[in-house]
C-alpha positions, 0 to 999 in steps of 0.5 A, a space after each residue: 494490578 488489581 491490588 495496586 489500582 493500576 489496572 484501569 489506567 494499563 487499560 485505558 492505555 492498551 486501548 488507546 492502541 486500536 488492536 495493535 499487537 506489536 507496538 512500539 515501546 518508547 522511553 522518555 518524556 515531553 512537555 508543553 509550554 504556551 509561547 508568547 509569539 510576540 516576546 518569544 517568553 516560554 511560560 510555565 509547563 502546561 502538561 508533562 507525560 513521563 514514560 516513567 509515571 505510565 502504567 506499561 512503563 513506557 510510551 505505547 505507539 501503534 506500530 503502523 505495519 501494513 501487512 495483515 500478517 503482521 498487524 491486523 489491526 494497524 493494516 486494517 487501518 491502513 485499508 481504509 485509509 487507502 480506501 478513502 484515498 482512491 475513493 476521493 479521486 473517484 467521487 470527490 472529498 477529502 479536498 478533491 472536487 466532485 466534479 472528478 466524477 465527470 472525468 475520463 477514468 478507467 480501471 486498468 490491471 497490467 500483468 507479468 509476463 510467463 515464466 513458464 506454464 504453471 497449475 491454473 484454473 482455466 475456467 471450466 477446463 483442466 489445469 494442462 497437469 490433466 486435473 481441476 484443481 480446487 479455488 485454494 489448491 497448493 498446487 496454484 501457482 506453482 511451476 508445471 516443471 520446476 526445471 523448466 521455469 525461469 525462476 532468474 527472469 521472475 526475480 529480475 521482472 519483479 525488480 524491474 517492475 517498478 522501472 517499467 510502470 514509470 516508463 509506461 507513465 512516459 509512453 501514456 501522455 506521449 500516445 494521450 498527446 499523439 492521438 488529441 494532435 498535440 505535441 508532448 510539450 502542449 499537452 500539460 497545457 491543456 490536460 493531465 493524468 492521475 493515477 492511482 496504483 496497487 501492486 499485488 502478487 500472483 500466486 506464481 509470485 510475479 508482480 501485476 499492476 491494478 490502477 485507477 487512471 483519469 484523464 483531467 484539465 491542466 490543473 488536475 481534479 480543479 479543471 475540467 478535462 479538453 473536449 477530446 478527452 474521453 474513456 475511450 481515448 484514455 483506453 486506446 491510449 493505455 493500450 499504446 503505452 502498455 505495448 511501447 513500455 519495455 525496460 533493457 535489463 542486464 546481461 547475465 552469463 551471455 543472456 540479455 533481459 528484457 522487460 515488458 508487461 504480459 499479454 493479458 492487458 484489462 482495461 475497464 470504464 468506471 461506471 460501465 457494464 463491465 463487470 461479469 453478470 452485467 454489473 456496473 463498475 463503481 467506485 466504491 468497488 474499485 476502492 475497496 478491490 485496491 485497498 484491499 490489496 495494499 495490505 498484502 504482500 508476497 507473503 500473503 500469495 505465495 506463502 514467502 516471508 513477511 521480514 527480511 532474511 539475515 542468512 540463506 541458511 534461515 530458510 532450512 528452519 522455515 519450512 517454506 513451499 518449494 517454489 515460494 522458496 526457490 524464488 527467494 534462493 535465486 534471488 539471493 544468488 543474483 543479489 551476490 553479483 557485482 553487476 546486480 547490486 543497484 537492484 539490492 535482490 537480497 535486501 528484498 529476497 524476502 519480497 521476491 526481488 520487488 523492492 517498489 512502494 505497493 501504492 502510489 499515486 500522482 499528486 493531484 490524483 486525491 489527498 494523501 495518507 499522511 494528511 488522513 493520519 494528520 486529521 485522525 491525529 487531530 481529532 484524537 487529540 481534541 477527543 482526549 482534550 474534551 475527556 479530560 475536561 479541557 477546553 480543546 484547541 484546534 491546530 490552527 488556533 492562535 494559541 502556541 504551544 512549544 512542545 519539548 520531548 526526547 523519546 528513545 526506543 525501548 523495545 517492541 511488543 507487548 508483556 505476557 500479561 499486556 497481551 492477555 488484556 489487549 485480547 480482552 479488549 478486543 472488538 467484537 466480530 464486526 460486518 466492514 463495509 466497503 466504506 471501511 468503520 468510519 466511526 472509529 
């Protein structure tokens, strides 16, 4: 590469990845053209990109995985864009207005129900095995009695997860309206709620819900909340709703399932002394404990997999933990019957039956991640613009441009050779803020 001077031109490329170690290789080509809005006439081309003519021999395109075991540096991205979003809808930004800071929020985690008792850290007490296991024990997690544990309920509460946290959404502004005297047909009349939730799994590799939830006036973060509205109605009202939300799941070999949250409900005040050691419960550190989890998955609690299974028969290769793996067996086993297969269990067997986005939020919560990336796009395409000496257009300027491509895929991954300079373009250790590298 040296010799044939492609080696600066292969490095400007690679680096245009941010770190990505697995990306997407594309095959084709585009070109623009400036539009006359007036005639319609299509003048001359005014750049052309050929895959042919990169360095790599094709289009490199971040792959944009979410999971650190997958990517670390396409997760990491999608740490701190998750970080700004819910931090828009604590403080303001982004679109969202300050004046949410005044608002009724809390931070609220809904847990999964026991499946059976498994090997914990009861503060300063002994597991009930008779040990004090260590922070990071393999034992954590796992069943006191295999046998015993109800591994086909785990999976089936995993599925259903994402049902019930919709029917809780139902109960809150139901007990929000009961308890300001409304009717549920008043209520959006005169206050709303947003959310934003994570989902993280517990060693045991049962699902558990973390949400920011604010209590705001009918037009969202725009107006201000009613008079009734406060933390401690919003707190009473969750409490209600968590209660009232059961989901009725299926009939299996005589047996019916039911699913509701666990007994162990956290609700907290944002800005309150609710932190152990007397610490308030800021913003900042809601954001960052929520996005902090939305880069992990089943895999990163459990030790399961990080990708799909096309056969049962991959787990004997795989060298799983037993109880990681005894989850993903029964999950396949119910994802052969007829009556389960709306719940398509062996499509995520991988994820333990889960099958629900990890975040989500309401519309009017925040903005959105894809306006976040549509605004990194922006400026790296002005950024590249003034590299190249051109004079940079913004998106929104009167000049149009038509832009002609056709890409197909060509493969994923990196060369040998490519990974060896990917890696030697890596960043130097840094300390993240909580705030995420803004600069970059």
């Amino acid at each position: 590469m040296a010799a044939s001077g492609s080696l600066p031109g292969i490095l400007r490329q690679l680096s245009g990845l941010g770190g990505c170690t697995n990306p997407v290789r594309l095959a084709g080509h585009r070109t623009e053209h400036r539009l006359d809005t007036t005639t319609g006439e299509i003048g001359p081309a005014l750049r052309r990109l050929d895959s042919v003519e990169l360095p790599a021999g094709d289009l490199l395109v971040r792959c944009g995985n979410r999971r650190t075991t997958r990517c670390a540096a396409c997760a990491e991205t999608y740490r701190r864009d998750t970080f700004h979003l819910i931090t828009a809808g604590l403080r303001g930004g982004k679109g969202t207005p300050e004046e949410v800071t005044t608002h009724p929020r809390v931070f609220a985690t809904f847990t999964a129900p026991s499946f059976g008792p498994v090997h914990n850290r009861p503060g300063t007490r002994a597991c009930r095995c008779g040990r004090r296991h260590a922070a990071e024990a393999p034992a954590l997690g796992t069943p006191l009695d295999p046998e015993r544990y109800d591994y086909e309920s785990a999976v089936l509460w995993n599925a259903h997860a994402g049902m019930l946290w919709r029917r809780f959404t139902i109960h809150l502004r139901r007990e929000i309206a009961r308890r300001a005297g409304l009717t549920q047909r008043e209520l959006p009349e005169r206050a709303r709620v947003s959310f934003a939730k994570v989902a993280e799994y517990q060693k045991r590799g049962a699902v558990h819900f973390h949400a920011v939830i604010r209590l705001d006036g009918p037009a969202g973060g725009e107006s201000r909340p009613p008079h009734w509205a406060s933390a401690e109605l919003l707190t009473d009202a969750i409490r209600a709703a968590a209660s009232r939300a059961v989901v009725p799941g299926p009939v299996l070999d005589g047996r019916t399932h039911t699913f509701a949250f666990g007994r162990q409900l956290d609700i907290r005040t944002i800005h309150g002394p609710d932190l152990d050691g007397g610490e308030a419960l800021t913003d900042r550190a809601v954001a960052a404990y929520i996005a902090k989890y939305a880069t992990k998955g089943a895999e990163t609690a459990t030790g399961t997999l990080d990708r799909r299974l096309r056969f049962v028969a991959e787990l004997a290769t795989l060298n799983l933990p037993p109880h990681a793996e005894r989850l993903i067996c029964t999950a396949w086993a119910l994802g052969a019957r007829k009556d389960l297969a709306h719940l398509r269990l062996r499509a995520w067997a991988h994820m333990l039956g889960f099958r629900g986005h990890f975040s989500t939020k309401t519309r009017r919560y925040s903005t959105t991640l894809g306006a976040l990336r549509t605004a990194r796009a922006e400026w790296r395409r002005l950024q590249a613009a003034i590299a190249h000496g051109e004079v940079p257009q913004p998106v929104d300027s009167e000049e149009t441009t038509l832009v002609l491509a056709h890409w197909t895929y060509a493969g994923t991954g990196l060369t040998s050779t490519e990974q060896w300079l990917s890696a030697s373009l890596a960043d130097a250790p840094t300390t993240h803020t909580l705030e995420g590298d803004s600069a970059r």
